[in-house]
C-alpha positions as CSV (number, residue, x, y, z in Angstrom):
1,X,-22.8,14.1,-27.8
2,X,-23.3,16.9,-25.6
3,X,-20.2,18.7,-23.6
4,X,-21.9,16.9,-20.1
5,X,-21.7,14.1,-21.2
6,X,-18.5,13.9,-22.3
7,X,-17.4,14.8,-19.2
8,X,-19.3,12.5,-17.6
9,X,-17.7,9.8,-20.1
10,X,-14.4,11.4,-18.5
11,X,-14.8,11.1,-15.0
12,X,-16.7,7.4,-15.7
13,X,-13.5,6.5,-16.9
14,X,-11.0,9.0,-15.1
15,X,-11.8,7.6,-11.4
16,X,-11.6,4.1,-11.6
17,X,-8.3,4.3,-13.0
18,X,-7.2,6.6,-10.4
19,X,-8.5,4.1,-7.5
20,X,-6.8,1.2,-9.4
21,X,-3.1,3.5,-9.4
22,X,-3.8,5.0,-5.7
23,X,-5.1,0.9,-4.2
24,X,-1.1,0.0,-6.3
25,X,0.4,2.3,-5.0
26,X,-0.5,1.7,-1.6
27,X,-1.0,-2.3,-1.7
28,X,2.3,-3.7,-3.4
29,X,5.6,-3.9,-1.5
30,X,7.8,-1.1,0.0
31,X,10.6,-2.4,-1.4
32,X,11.6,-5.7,-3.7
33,X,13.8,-8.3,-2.4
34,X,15.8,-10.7,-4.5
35,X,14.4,-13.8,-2.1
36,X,12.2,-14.5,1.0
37,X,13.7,-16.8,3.9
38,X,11.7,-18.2,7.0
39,X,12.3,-17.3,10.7
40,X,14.3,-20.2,11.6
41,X,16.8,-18.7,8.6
42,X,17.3,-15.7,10.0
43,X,17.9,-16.6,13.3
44,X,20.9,-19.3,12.0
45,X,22.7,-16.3,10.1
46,X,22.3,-13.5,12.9
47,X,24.0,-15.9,15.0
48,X,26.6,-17.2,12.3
49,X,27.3,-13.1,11.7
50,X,26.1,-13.2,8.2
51,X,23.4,-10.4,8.6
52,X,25.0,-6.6,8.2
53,X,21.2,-4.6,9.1
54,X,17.6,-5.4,9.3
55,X,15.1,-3.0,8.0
56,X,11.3,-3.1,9.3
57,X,8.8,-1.1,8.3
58,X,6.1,0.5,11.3
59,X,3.2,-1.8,10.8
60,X,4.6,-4.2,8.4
61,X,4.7,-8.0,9.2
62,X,7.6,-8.1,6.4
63,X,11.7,-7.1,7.0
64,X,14.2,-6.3,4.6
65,X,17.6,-8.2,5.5
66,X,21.4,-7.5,4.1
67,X,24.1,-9.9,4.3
68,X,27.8,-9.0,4.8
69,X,28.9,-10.9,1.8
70,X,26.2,-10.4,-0.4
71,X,25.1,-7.6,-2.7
72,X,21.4,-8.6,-2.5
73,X,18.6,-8.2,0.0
74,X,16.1,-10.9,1.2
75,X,13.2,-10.8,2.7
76,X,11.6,-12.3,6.1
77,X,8.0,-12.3,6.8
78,X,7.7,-11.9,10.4
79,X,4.5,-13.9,12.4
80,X,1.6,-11.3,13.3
81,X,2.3,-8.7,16.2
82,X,6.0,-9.9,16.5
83,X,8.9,-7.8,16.2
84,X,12.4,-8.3,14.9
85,X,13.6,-7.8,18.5
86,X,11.2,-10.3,20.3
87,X,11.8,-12.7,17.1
88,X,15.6,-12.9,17.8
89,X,14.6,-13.1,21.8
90,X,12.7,-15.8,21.1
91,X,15.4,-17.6,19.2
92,X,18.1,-16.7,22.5
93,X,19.9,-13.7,20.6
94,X,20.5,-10.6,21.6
95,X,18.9,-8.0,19.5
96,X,22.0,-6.0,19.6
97,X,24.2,-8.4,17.8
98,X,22.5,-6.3,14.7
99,X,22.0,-3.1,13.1
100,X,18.4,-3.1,13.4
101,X,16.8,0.2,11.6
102,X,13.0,1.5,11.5
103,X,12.6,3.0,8.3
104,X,10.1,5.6,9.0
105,X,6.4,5.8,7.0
106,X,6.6,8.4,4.1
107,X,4.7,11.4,4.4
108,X,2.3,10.9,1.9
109,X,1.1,7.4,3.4
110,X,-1.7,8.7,5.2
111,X,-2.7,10.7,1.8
112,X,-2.5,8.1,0.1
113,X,-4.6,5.6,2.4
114,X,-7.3,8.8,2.8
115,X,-7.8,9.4,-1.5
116,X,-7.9,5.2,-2.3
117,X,-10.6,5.3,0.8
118,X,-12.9,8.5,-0.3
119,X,-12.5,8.1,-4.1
120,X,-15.3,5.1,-4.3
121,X,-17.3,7.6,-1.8
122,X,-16.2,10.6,-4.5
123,X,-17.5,8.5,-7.7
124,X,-21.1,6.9,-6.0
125,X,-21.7,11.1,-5.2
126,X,-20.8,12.2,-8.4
127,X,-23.3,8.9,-10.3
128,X,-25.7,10.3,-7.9
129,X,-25.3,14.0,-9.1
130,X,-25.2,13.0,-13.0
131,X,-28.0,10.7,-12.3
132,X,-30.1,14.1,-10.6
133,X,-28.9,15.8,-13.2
134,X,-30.2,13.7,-16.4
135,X,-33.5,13.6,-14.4
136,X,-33.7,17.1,-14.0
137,X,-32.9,17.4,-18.1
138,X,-35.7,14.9,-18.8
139,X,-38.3,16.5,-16.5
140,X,-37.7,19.6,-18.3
141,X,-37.4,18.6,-21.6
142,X,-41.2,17.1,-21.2
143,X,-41.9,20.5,-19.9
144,X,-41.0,22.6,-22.5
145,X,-42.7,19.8,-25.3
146,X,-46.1,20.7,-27.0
């Protein structure tokens, strides 16, 4: 086996499993919750008090919630382009009856989003080169034969 294609056995193997870590990475939740609970729920305990903070993430259709009395967190999944605020609205409370945080999007999210979308553009050019290249070995090796 000769050192190229080792290498090529390397990278073969190398970027699919670094897609598969980066598409994890980027796919699975912000942040695990001990439950989920509907709309309707958390309406009933903002009102009753029970709620100490929501926490949303930007572009997220999922909030983390905290209760006074309760160690754990649940989540709420939230119904496409509506915010906690116009959720409670729509429910006749007023937002400010809680703590309602933004966490802000880490820094490397849009690094992250960029690599999982030019690493399948990253492997097809680099098949292509070791595909050029192997060609180019052939070709030559029936040039140099007697």
């Amino acid at each position: 086996m000769g050192k190229h294609t080792r290498g090529t056995y390397i990278l073969l193997a190398g970027f699919p499993v670094l897609a598969a870590l980066l598409s994890w990475l980027t796919l699975f939740n912000w942040q695990t919750a001990s439950g989920q609970i509907d709309a309707a729920t958390l309406a009933t305990d903002v009102r009753a008090g029970r709620i100490a903070r929501i926490v949303t993430l930007p572009g997220s259709d999922e909030a983390m919630l905290y209760y006074r009395e309760r160690d754990e967190s649940l989540a709420v999944r939230l119904p496409n382009n509506v915010g906690v605020d116009d959720l409670l609205r729509a429910y006749d409370i007023d937002p400010a009856a809680v703590d309602i945080q933004a966490k802000p999007t880490p820094p490397w999210a849009d690094t992250l989003a960029m690599l999982t979308s030019l690493l399948p553009l990253l492997l097809g050019v680099g098949l292509v080169g070791w595909a050029g290249y192997v060609v180019a070995m052939l070709l030559r090796s029936r040039e140099n034969s007697p």
